[in-house]
PAGU-192365 format. One record per residue (C-alpha): residue number from 1; x, y, z. Coordinates in nm, 2 decimals, always signed. Example, Ala and Ser with C-alpha at 12.3 -4.5 7.8 and 13.67 -1.06 7.14 Angstrom:
REM PAGU-192365
+------+--------+--------+--------+
! rodo !      x !      y !      z !
+------+--------+--------+--------+
!    1 !  +1.23 !  -0.45 !  +0.78 !
!    2 !  +1.37 !  -0.11 !  +0.71 !
+------+--------+--------+--------+
This chain:
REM PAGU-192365
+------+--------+--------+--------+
! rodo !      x !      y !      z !
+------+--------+--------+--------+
!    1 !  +0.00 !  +0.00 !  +0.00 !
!    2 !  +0.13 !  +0.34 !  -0.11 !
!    3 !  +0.17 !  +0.56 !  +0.20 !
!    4 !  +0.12 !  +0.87 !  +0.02 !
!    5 !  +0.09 !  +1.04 !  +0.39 !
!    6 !  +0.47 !  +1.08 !  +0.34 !
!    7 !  +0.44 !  +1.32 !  +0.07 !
!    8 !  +0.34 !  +1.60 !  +0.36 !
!    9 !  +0.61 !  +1.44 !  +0.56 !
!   10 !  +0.85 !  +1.48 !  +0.33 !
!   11 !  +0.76 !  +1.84 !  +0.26 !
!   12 !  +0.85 !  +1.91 !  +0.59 !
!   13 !  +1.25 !  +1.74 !  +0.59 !
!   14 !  +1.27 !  +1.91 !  +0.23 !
!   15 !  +1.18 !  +2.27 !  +0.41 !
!   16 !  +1.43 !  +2.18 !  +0.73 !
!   17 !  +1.69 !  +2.09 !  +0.48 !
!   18 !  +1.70 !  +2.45 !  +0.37 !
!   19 !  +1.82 !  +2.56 !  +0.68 !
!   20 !  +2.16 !  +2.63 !  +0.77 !
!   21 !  +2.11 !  +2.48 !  +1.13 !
!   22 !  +1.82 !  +2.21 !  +1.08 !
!   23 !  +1.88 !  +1.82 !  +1.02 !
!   24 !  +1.64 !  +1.67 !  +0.82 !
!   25 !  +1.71 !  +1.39 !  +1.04 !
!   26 !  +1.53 !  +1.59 !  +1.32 !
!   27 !  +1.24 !  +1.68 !  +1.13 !
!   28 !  +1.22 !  +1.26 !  +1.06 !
!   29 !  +1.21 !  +1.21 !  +1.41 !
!   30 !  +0.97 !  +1.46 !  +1.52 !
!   31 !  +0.71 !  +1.31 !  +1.24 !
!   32 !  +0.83 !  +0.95 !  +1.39 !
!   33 !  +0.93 !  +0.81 !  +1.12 !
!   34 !  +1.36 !  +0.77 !  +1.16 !
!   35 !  +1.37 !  +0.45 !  +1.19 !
!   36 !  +1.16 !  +0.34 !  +0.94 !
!   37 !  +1.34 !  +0.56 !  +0.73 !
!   38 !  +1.68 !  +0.46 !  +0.77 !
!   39 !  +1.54 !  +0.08 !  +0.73 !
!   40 !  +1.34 !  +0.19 !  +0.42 !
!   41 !  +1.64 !  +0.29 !  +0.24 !
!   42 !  +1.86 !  -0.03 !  +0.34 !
!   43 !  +1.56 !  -0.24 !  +0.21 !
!   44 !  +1.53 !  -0.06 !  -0.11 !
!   45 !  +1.81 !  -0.29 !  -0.21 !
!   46 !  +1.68 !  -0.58 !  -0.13 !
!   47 !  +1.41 !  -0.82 !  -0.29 !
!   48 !  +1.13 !  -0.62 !  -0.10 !
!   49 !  +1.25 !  -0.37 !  -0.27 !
!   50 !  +0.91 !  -0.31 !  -0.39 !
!   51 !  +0.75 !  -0.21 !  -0.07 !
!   52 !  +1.02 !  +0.00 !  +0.05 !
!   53 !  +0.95 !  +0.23 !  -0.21 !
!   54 !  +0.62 !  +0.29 !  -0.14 !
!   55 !  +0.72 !  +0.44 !  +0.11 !
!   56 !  +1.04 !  +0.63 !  +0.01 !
!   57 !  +0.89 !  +0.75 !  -0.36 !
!   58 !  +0.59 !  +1.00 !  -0.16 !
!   59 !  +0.84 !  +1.10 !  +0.05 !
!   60 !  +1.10 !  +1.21 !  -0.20 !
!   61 !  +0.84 !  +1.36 !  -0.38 !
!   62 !  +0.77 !  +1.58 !  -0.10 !
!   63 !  +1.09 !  +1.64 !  -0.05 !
!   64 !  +1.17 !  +1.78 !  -0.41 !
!   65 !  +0.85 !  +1.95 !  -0.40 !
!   66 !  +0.96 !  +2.18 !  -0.08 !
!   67 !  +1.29 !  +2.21 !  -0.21 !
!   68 !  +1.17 !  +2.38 !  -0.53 !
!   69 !  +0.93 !  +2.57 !  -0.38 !
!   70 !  +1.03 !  +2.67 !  -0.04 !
!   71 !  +1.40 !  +2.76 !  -0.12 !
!   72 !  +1.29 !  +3.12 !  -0.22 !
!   73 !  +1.10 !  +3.13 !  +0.08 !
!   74 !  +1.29 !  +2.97 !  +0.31 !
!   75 !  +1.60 !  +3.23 !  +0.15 !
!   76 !  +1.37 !  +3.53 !  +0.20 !
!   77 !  +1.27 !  +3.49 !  +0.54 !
!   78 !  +1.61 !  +3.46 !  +0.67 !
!   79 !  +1.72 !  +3.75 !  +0.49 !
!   80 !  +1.48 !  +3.94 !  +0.66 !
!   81 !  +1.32 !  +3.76 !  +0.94 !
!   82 !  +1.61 !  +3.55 !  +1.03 !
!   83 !  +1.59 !  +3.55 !  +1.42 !
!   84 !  +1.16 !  +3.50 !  +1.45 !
!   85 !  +1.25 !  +3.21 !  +1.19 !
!   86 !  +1.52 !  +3.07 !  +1.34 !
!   87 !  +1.34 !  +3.07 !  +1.68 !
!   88 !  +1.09 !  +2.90 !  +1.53 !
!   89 !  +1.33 !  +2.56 !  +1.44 !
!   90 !  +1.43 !  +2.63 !  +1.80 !
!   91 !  +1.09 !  +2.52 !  +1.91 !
!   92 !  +1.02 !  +2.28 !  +1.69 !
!   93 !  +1.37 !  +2.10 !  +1.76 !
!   94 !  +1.38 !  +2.16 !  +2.19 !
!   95 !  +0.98 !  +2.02 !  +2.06 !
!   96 !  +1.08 !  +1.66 !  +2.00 !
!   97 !  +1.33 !  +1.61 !  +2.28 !
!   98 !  +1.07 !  +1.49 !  +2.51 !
!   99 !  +0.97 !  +1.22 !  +2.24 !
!  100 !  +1.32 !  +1.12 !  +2.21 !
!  101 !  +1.42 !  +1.13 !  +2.56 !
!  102 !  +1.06 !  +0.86 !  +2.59 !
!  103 !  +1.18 !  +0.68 !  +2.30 !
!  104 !  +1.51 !  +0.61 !  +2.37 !
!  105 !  +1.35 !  +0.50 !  +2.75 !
!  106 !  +1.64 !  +0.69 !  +2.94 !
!  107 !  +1.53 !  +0.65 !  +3.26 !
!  108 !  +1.56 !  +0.29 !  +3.24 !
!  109 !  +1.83 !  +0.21 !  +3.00 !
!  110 !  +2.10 !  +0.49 !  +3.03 !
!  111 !  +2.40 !  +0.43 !  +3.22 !
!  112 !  +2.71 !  +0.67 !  +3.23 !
!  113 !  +2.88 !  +0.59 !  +2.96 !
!  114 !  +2.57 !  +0.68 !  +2.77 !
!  115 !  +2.53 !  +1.04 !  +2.93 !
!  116 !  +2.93 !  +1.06 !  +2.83 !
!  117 !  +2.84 !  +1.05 !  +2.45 !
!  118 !  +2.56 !  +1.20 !  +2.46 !
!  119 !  +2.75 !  +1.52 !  +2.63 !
!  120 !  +3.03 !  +1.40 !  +2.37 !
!  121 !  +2.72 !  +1.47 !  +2.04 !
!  122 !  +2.63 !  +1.79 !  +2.20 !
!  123 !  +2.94 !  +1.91 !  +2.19 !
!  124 !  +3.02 !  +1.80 !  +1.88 !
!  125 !  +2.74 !  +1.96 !  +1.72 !
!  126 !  +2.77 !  +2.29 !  +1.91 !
!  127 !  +3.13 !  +2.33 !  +1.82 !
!  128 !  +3.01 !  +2.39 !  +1.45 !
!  129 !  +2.86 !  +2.69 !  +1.60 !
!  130 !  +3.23 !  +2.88 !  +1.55 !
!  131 !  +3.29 !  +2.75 !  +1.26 !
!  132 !  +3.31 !  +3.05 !  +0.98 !
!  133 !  +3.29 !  +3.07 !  +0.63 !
!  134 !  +3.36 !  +3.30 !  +0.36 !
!  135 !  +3.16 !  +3.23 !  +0.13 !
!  136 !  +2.93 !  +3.55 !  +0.02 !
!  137 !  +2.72 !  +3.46 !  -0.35 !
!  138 !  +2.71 !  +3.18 !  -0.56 !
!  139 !  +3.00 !  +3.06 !  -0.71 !
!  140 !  +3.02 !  +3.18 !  -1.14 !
!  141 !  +3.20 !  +2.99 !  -1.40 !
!  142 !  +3.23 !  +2.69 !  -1.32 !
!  143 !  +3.48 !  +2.40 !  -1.41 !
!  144 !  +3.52 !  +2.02 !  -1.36 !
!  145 !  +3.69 !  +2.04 !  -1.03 !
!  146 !  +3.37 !  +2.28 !  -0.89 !
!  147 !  +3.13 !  +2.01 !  -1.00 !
!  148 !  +3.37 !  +1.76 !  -0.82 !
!  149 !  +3.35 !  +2.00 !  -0.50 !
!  150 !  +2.99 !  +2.04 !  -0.52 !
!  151 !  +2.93 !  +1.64 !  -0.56 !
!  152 !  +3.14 !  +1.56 !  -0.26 !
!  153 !  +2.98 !  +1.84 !  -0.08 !
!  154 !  +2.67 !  +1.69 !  -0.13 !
!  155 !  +2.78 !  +1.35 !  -0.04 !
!  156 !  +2.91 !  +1.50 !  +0.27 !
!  157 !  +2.59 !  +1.71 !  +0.35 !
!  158 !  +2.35 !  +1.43 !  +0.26 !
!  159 !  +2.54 !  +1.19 !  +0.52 !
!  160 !  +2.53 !  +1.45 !  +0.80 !
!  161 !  +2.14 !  +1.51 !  +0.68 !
!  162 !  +2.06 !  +1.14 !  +0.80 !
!  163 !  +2.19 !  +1.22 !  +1.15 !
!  164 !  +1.93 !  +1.42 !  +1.36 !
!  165 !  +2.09 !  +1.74 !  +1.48 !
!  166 !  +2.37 !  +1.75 !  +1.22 !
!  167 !  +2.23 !  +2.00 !  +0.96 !
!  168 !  +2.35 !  +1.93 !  +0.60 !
!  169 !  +2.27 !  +2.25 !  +0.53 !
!  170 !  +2.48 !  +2.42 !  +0.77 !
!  171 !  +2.77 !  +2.18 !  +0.63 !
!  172 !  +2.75 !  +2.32 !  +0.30 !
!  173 !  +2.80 !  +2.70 !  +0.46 !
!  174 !  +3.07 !  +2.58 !  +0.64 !
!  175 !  +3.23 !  +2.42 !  +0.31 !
!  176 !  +3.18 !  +2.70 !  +0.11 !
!  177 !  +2.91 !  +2.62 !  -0.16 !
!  178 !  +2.57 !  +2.73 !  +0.03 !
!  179 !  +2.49 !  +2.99 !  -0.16 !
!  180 !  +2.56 !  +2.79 !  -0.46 !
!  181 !  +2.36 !  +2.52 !  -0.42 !
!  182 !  +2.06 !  +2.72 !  -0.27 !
!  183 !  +2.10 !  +2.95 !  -0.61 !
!  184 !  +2.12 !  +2.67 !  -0.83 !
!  185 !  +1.77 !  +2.51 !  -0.69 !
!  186 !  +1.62 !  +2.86 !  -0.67 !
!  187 !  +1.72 !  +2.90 !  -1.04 !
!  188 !  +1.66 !  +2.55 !  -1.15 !
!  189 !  +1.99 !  +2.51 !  -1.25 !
!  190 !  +1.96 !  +2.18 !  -1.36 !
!  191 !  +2.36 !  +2.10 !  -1.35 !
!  192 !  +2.38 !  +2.20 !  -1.02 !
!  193 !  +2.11 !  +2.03 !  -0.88 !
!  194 !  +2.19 !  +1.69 !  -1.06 !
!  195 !  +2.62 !  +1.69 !  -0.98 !
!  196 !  +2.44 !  +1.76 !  -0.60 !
!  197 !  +2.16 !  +1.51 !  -0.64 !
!  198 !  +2.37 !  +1.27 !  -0.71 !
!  199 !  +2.64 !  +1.32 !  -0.45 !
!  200 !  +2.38 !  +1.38 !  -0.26 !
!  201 !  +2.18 !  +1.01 !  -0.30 !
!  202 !  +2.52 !  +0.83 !  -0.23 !
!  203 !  +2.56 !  +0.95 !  +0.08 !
!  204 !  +2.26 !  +0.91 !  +0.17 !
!  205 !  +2.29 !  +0.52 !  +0.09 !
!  206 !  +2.64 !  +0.49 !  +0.27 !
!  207 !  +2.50 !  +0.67 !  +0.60 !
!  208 !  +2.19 !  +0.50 !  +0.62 !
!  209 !  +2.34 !  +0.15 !  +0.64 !
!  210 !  +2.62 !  +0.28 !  +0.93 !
!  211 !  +2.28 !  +0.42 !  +1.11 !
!  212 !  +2.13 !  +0.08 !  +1.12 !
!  213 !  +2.38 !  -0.15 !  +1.21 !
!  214 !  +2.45 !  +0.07 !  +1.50 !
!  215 !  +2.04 !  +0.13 !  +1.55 !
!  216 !  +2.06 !  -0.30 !  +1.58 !
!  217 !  +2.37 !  -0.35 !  +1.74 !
!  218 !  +2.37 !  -0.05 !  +1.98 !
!  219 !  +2.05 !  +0.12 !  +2.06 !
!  220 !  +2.08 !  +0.31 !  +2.42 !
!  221 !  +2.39 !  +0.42 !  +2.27 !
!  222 !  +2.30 !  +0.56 !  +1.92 !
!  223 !  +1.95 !  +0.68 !  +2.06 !
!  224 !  +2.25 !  +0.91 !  +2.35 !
!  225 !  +2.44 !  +1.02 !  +2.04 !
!  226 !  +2.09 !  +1.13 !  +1.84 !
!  227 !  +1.97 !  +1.34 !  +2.12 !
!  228 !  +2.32 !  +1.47 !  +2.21 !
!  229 !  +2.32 !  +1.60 !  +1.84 !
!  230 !  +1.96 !  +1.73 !  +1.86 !
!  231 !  +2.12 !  +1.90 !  +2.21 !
!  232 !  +2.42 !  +2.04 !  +2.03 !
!  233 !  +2.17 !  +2.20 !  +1.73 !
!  234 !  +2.02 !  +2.41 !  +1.95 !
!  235 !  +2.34 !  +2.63 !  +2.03 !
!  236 !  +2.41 !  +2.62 !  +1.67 !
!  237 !  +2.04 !  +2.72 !  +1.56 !
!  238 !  +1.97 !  +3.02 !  +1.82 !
!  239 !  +2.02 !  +3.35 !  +1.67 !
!  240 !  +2.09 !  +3.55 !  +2.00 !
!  241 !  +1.91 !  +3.78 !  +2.28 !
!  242 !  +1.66 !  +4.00 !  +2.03 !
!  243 !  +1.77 !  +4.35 !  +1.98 !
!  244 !  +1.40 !  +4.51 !  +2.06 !
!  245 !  +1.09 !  +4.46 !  +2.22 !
!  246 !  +0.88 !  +4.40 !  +1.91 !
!  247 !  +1.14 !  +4.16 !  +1.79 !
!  248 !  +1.14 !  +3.97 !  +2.19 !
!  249 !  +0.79 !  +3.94 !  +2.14 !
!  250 !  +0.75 !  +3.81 !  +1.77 !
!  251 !  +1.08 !  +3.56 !  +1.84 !
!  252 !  +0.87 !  +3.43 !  +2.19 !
!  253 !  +0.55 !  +3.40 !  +1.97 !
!  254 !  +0.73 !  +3.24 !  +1.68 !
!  255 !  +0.94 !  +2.99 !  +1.92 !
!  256 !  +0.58 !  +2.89 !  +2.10 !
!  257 !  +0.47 !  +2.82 !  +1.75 !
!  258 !  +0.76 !  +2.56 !  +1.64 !
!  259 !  +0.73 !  +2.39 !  +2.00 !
!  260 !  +0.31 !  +2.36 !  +1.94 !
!  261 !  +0.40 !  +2.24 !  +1.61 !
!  262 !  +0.63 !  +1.97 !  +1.75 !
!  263 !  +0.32 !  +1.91 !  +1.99 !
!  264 !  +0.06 !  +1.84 !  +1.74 !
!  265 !  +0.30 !  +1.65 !  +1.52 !
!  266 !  +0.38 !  +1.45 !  +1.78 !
!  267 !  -0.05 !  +1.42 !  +1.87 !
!  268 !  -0.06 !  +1.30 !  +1.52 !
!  269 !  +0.18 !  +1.07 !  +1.47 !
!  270 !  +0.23 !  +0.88 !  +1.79 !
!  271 !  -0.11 !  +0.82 !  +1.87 !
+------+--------+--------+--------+
């Protein structure tokens, strides 16, 4: 049976993915469907490969489809509403910790040397907070060895995309192509978005099989580093104390807003 629910799912990683900041990884595992992700695209090459993609075809479909839509947006709003947006990921990501935290049942099953890499994720993840880049408009002109950087940059960004709290996104600022990639979709520069897609799709493959085996063989212990990572986003994500009143006010309405929407995502799909 298709599950062409994904399609809205998927809509909402594609739209995270924008951001510098958010993992579409997170976004999976505020909609609750990570793990059946990650074993969705291990199965895809298998013999059921069949019903594995009825549930990865809505989903990429949604993806694609917020991609090419939302990138303007997405572009616009952090140009010039960047903290109101960015405190409302901030919600939306501190949102599914609770979930995650049940999930994983901490209480029960974490012992130290699970709080140790868990602390260890966080600050990982936070540490990409100083990272700087100089990157400041798309790259022009370019040659073979740019469509080689932009493929492993997508391979790289895509693997870190699978991870919750690592934002692929934010990887590609910190690399250098950003603003090349976000152009090149905005513009539907289709050599740009296939060298990407393709890098992307690999690493996507490679990461999702390292996921699993450690989601099999190690589950207190990859459900600590997943939360530590979700942790660590949220210094790299907030946009500082607001300069004014008005913007305190619209930053606290807009944060309330991404935690109810981690609420009543969370209503929806865990019932």
């Amino acid at each position: 049976m298709w599950e062409w629910r994904n399609i809205y799912r998927g809509m909402l990683m594609g739209a995270s993915d924008v951001v510098p900041g958010v993992s579409g990884g997170t976004i999976a595992v505020v909609l609750g469907i990570y793990d059946r992700l990650i074993e969705a695209i291990n199965g895809f090459f298998t013999k059921e490969w069949k019903k594995h993609l009825k549930f990865l075809l809505p989903l990429g479909i949604g993806v694609i489809t917020s991609i090419l839509l939302l990138a303007k947006l997405i572009e616009w709003l952090f140009e010039h509403y960047p903290g109101p947006t960015q405190f409302f990921f901030l919600g939306l990501i501190i949102g599914v910790l609770p979930y995650l935290t049940h999930k994983a049942d901490v209480k029960h099953k974490f012992k130290a040397n699970h709080y140790l890499i868990l602390l260890i994720g966080a600050v990982l993840v936070a540490s990409m907070a100083f990272f700087q880049t100089n990157e400041t408009e798309p790259m022009q002109n370019l040659t073979l060895s740019t469509y080689i950087l932009l493929f492993f940059s997508g391979w790289i960004a895509s693997s870190a995309m699978i991870l919750p709290g690592i934002s692929g996104s934010f990887i590609l600022l910190i690399i250098g192509v950003y603003s090349t990639v976000v152009g090149g979709v905005s513009d539907l520069k289709f050599d740009i978005i296939a060298v990407v897609g393709l890098g992307i799709l690999f690493g996507i493959v490679v990461m999702s099989k390292i996921v699993k085996f450690f989601l099999e063989n190690y589950t207190s212990g990859t459900f600590a580093l997943i939360i530590g990572l979700v942790i660590g986003s949220v210094f790299v994500i907030f946009p500082g104390v607001p300069g004014s009143a008005a913007l305190w006010l619209v930053s606290v309405l807009t944060f309330i807003g991404g935690l109810v929407a981690a609420w009543l995502l969370g209503r929806v799909e865990y019932k």
